[in-house]
N, C-alpha and C positions, 0 to 999 in steps of 0.2 A: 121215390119219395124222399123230402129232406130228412138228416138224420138231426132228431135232437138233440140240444146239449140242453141239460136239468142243473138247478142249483142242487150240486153235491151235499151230505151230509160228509164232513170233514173229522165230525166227533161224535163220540155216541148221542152225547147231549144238549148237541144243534138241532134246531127244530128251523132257522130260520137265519140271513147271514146278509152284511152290506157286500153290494158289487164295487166294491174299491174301484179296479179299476182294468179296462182290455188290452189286451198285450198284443191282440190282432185286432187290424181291422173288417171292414166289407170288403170281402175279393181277394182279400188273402189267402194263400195256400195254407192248410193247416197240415201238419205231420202228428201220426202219433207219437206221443211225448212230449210235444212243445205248449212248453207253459199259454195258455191263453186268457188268463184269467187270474186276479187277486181278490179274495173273500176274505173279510173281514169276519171270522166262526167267535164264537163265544171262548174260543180258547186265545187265537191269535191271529193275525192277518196270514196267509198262506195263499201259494200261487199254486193253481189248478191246471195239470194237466191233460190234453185232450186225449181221450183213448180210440178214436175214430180219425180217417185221413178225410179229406176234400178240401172244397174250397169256401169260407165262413160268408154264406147266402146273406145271412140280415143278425144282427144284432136287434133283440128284441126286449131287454132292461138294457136301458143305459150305464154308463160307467156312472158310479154317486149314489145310486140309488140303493135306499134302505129297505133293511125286515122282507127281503124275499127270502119266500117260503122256499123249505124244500121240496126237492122233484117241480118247483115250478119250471117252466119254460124260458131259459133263459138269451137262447140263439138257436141259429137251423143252420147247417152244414149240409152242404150239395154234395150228394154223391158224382162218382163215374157219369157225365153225360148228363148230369140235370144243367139246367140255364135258371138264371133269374126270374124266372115265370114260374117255375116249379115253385118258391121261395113265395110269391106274391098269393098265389092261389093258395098253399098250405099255410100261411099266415092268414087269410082269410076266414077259413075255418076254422083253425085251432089256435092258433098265436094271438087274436084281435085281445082277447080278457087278459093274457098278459101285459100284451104292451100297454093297454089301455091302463094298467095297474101304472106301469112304470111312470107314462106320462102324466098319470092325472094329479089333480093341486090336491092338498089334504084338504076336506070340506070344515068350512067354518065351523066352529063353534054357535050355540043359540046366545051368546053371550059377545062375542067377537062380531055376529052377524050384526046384531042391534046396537054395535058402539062405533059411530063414524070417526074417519079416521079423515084428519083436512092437513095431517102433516106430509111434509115434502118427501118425495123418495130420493134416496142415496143410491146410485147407480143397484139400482130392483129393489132394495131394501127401502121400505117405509118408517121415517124415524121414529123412532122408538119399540118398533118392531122386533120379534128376535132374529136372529140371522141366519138363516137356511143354507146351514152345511154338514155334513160327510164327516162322522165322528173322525175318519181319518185327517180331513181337513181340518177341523179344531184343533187336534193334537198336534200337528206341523205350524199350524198358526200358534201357538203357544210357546212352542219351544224356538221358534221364528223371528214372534214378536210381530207376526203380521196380524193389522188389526182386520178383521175381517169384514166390518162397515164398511171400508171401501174397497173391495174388490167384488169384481162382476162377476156373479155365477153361469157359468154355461154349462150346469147339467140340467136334470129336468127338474122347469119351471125356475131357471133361476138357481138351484141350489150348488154350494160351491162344492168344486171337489177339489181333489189333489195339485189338480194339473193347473187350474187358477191359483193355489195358494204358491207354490211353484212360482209363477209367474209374474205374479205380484212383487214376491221376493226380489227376479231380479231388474224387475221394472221400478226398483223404489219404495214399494210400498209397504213398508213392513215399518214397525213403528217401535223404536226399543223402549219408548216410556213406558208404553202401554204394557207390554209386554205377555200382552195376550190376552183375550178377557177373561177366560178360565181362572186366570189366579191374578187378575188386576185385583191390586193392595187395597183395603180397607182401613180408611182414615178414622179411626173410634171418636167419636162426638164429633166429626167435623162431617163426614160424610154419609148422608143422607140414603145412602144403600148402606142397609144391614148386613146384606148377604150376597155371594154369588151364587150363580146353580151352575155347577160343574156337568154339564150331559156325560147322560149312563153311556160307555162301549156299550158291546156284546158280554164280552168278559166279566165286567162288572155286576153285570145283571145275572150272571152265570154263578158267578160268586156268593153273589147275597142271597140268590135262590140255593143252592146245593149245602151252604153250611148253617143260612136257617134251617132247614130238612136235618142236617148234621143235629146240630144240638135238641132239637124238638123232638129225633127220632130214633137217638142213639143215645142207650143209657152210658155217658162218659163215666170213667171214675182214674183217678191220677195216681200216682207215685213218683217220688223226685228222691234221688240217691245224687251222692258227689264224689266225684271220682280225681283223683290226684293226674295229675297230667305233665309233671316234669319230667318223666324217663316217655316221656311219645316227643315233649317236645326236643331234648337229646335226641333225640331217634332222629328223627325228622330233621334238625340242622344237619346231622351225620350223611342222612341218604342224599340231599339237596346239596351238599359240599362235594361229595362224591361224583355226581353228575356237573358240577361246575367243572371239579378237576379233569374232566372226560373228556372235555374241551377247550380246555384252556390253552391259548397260544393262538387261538382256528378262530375261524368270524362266525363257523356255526353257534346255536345257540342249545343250553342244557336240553336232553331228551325227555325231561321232563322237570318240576318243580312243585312238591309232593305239600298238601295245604294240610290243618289240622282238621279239615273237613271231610279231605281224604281218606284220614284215619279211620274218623266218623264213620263214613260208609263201609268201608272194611272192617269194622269191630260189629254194626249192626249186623252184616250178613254174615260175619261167621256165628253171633249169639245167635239170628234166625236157624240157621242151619244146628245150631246145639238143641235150640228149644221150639222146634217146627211149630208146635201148639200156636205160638206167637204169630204165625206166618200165616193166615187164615182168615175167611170174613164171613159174614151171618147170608146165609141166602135162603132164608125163610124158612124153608123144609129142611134142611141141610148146614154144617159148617163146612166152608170149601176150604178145604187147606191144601196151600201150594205147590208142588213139586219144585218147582224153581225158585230161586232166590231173588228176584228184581225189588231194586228199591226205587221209591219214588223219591227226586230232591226237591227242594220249592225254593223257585229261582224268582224272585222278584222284577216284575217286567213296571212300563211306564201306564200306570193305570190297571194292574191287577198283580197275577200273578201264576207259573204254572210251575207243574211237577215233572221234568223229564226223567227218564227212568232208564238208570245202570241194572244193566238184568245181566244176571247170574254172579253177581256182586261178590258171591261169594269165592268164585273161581278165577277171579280177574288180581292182579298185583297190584298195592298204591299206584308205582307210574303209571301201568294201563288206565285203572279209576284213576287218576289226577287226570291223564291227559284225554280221557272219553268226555268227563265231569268239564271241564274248561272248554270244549268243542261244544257241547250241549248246552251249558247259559249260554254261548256268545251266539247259536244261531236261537237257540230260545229268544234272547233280545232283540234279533234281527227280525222274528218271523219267521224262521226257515227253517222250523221244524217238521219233519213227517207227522204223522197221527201217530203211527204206532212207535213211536221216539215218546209221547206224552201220554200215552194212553197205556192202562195197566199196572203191573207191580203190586205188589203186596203189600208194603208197608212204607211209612212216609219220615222223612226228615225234613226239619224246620231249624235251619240255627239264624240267631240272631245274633250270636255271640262277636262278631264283627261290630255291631254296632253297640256296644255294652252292655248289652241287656243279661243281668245275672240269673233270672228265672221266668219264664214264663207257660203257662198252658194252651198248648196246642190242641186247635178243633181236630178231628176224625175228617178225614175225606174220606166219604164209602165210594164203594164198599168198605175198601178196607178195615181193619176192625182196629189199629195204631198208628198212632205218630208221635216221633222222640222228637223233642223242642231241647235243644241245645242253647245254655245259658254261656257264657264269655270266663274263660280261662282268665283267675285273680288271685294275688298271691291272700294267704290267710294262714295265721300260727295256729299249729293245732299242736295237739300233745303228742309224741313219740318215745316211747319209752321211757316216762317220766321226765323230758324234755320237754320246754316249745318251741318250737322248728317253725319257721315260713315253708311250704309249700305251694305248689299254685295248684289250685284245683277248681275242675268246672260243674256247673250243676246241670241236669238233663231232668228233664220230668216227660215221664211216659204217661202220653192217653188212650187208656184203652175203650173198647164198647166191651163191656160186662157181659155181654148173651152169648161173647166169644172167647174171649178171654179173661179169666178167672184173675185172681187176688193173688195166688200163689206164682201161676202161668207168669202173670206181671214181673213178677219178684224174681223167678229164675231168668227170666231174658235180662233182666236187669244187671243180676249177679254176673249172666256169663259176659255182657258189654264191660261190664267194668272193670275185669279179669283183661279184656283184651286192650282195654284203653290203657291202663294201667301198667299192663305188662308187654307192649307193642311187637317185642322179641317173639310172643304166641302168634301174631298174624303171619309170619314167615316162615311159621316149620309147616 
């Protein structure tokens, strides 16, 4: 009997994922371990390995196709000694309701039914029509400038996928005026479109569903302390100078290049580890509090956004965090994270402070019960023993969920972070 392959759940909170795109085709040999697949999860696009050998009998969702279910049926793999007949018959019986899923049009509207349409079609596109494409496609057409009116879709029913925007590209067709419909310019009083609609990812939807729930269902309540940051940033030129000098003369490059975000992380997890209470999330019956130290960071991707996570934060050195921290956005950005690289962790980091932002409040991603929002390092006189002195100092405001962490709780995690930002000399004894 064929063996199946099922749309994977990738995250806890996929219920349902685009098939981006096949890495194998029909009659290809499959090995355990070779990538066969890109799904588009509510987290990020990620490529699917097959856990089963043979040879890939039938593709059964096309590459393009949207919102299949989990555990649906996605392809049939021949074992030892089955033939293509095997594949024909077991598709019969059990695989017709998938495919027929994957190939059928989306049914009119009673509204679209009863308004004829006598304009011209653009190679499958009917003017004025929207354009039936593969969130993935949209997003390479944007950043491309391919306008997607004119390229031919060949997934199903017409809709474009990757490999047409691809194509386009280097057949000419990309349009730099346009420069994407997504974020084609609005001409205020001259152009007669108000608005564009930007299409939801997976992500997006994942997003506005989890931190609606976040604030509706988590009592938040704040606290913001400012902590001086000129002996971290001393530090930190000190240890990054040091590692220049390591290599200087050689064509190698420093073994590592230590950020103030670094810091960040390693001042949270030694305060988690001073004040465990902090380290803990609400689970109904229960406060789970952690044995382990992992922090979540929030790496900003094209169209959401996720948390990869430094676990055991507290036991790892800046360079180790600098250079795990820098491995983790750049495959975050790429797509090439594992599940359990983004999944988990105790507590969250949000800085914005790269982009200037001197204060702001951070939602709770639960469980979790905190997240420290990191406002942007600015000088400011303050008083020093009946002096005013410049200093540069940053603001951080903690949010906590109240059912978990108390008023005080808040207040000692805070204390012990800013003992260690402060004093950066405490994170190395």
């Amino acid at each position: 009997m064929p063996i199946e392959i099922l749309m994977p759940a990738l995250s806890p909170t996929m219920t349902e994922g685009n098939l981006v795109k096949w890495n194998k085709k029909e009659g290809d040999k499959v090995k355990s371990g070779d990538v066969i697949a890109e799904i588009e999860t509510d987290k990020a696009t990620m490529e699917v390995e097959a856990v089963d050998e043979g040879i890939l009998g039938k593709i059964v969702v096309a590459e393009g196709t949207e919102s299949v279910k989990v555990n649906e049926l996605i392809a049939l793999l021949l074992a030892d000694g089955e033939d293509a007949s095997a594949v024909a018959n077991y598709a019969a019986k059990g695989a017709a309701p998938a495919a027929a899923k994957a190939e059928a049009a989306p049914a009119a509207t009673p509204a679209e039914a009863a308004t004829p349409s006598a304009a011209p079609a653009v190679n499958g596109h009917a003017s004025g029509d929207r354009v039936k494409a593969s969130p993935l496609a949209k997003r390479i057409a944007a950043q491309e400038g391919v306008d997607l009116g004119s390229v031919q879709g060949s997934g199903p029913h017409g809709r474009i996928i990757k490999a047409d925007v691809e194509e386009a590209k280097k057949s000419g067709g990309a349009s730099k005026a346009s420069g994407g419909a997504a974020f084609a310019p609005v001409s205020y009083g001259r152009n007669p479109q108000e608005s564009v609609d930007v299409p939801l990812n997976n992500m997006r939807k994942t997003i506005a569903k989890r931190l609606l729930e976040s604030k509706q269902n988590v009592p938040h309540f704040y606290l913001t302390i400012d902590c001086e940051i000129d002996a971290l940033n001393a530090a930190r030129t000190r240890i990054n100078a040091a590692a220049e000098a390591a290599v200087k003369g050689t064509d190698q490059k420093p073994a590592y290049k230590v950020s103030v975000n670094d810091f960040v992380i390693k001042a949270v997890a030694l305060a988690l580890r001073d004040v465990p209470a902090a380290n803990a999330s609400w689970a109904d019956t229960v406060i789970k509090q952690y044995n382990n130290v992992d922090v979540s960071v929030a790496v900003a991707l094209d169209g959401g956004l996720i948390t990869p996570v430094v676990k055991n934060a507290d036991q790892k050195s800046l360079a180790a965090i600098s250079n795990e921290m820098k491995d983790l956005a750049k495959r975050a950005r790429d797509g090439k994270l594992k599940p359990e690289e983004f999944q988990g962790g105790g507590f969250s980091i949000s800085n914005l402070g790269m982009y200037g932002i001197k204060q702001f409040n951070a939602i709770i991603n639960p469980p979790q019960s905190c997240i420290l929002a990191i406002g942007t390092g600015e000088e400011r006189v303050v008083v020093k023993g009946g002096q005013f002195t410049a200093v540069t100092m940053m603001t951080v405001t903690l949010s906590s969920d109240h059912r978990v962490v108390d008023g005080a709780v808040g207040a000692q995690f805070l204390a012990a972070f800013k003992r260690y930002i402060e004093d950066p000399v405490m994170m190395v004894v």
